[in-house]
C-alpha positions as CSV (number, residue, x, y, z in Angstrom):
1,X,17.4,100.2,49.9
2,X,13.3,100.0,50.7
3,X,13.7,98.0,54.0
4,X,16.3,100.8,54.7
5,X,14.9,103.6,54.1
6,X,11.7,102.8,55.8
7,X,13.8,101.8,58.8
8,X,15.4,105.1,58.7
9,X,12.0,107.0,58.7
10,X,10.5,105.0,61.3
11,X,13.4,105.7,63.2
12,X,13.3,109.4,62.6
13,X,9.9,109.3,63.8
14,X,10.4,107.2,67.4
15,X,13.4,108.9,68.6
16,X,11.4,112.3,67.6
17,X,8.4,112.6,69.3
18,X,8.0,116.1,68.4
19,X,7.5,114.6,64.9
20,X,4.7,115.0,62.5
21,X,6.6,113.4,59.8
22,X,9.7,112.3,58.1
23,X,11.2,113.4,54.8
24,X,13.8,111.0,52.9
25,X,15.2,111.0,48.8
26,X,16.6,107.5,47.5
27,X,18.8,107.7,44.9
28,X,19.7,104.3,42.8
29,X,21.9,105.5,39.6
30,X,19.9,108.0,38.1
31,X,16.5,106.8,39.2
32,X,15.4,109.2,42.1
33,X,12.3,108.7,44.5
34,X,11.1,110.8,47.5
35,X,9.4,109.3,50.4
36,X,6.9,110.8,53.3
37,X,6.6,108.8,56.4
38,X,4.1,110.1,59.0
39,X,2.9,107.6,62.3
40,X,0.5,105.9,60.3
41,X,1.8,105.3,56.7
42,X,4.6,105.7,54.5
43,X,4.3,107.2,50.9
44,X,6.7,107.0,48.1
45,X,6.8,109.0,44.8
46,X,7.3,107.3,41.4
47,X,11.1,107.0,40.2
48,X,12.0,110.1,37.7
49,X,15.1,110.3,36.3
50,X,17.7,113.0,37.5
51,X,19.3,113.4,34.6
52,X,15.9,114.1,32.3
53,X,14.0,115.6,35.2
54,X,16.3,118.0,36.5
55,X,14.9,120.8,37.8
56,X,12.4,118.0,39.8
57,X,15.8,117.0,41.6
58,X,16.6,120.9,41.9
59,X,13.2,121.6,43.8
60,X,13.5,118.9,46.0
61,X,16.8,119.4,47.4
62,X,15.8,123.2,47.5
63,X,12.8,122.2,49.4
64,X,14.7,119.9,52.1
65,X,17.6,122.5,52.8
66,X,15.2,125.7,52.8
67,X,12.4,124.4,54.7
68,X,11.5,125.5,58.0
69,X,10.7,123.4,60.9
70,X,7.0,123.0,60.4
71,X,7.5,122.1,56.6
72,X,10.6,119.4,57.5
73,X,7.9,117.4,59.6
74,X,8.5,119.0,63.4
75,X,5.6,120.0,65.3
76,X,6.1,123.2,67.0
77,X,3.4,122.5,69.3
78,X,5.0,119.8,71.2
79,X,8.4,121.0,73.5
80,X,10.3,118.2,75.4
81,X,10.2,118.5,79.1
């Protein structure tokens, strides 16, 4: 699931030049980590568990769907010609 997930932000991030950074959540039975991916480096959070740390899993799901652009990682400073 690490080798994919990487993949999957690194591929966020070349096919989406207007791109500061990619968000991604990995969830392996109850053990939940969230991971930040910008054009240099990629950081991951220390497992919690979803069923102990609920509201934690609340706030970051909340966070992805009501985001707006700049806060989801796009760069509203670039425009594609």
């Amino acid at each position: 699931n690490t080798e994919q997930c990487v993949w999957g932000l690194q591929n966020q991030l070349w096919v989406n030049p207007n791109r500061r950074f990619a968000l991604a959540m990995t969830i392996e039975n109850t053990s939940v980590r969230l991971w930040h991916a910008n054009r240099a480096v990629v950081f991951v959070s220390e497992a919690f568990d979803l069923q102990k740390e609920r509201q934690r899993l609340v706030h970051a799901l909340a966070s992805f769907a009501y985001g707006n652009h700049a806060q989801l990682g796009w760069d509203p400073t670039v425009t594609r010609l």
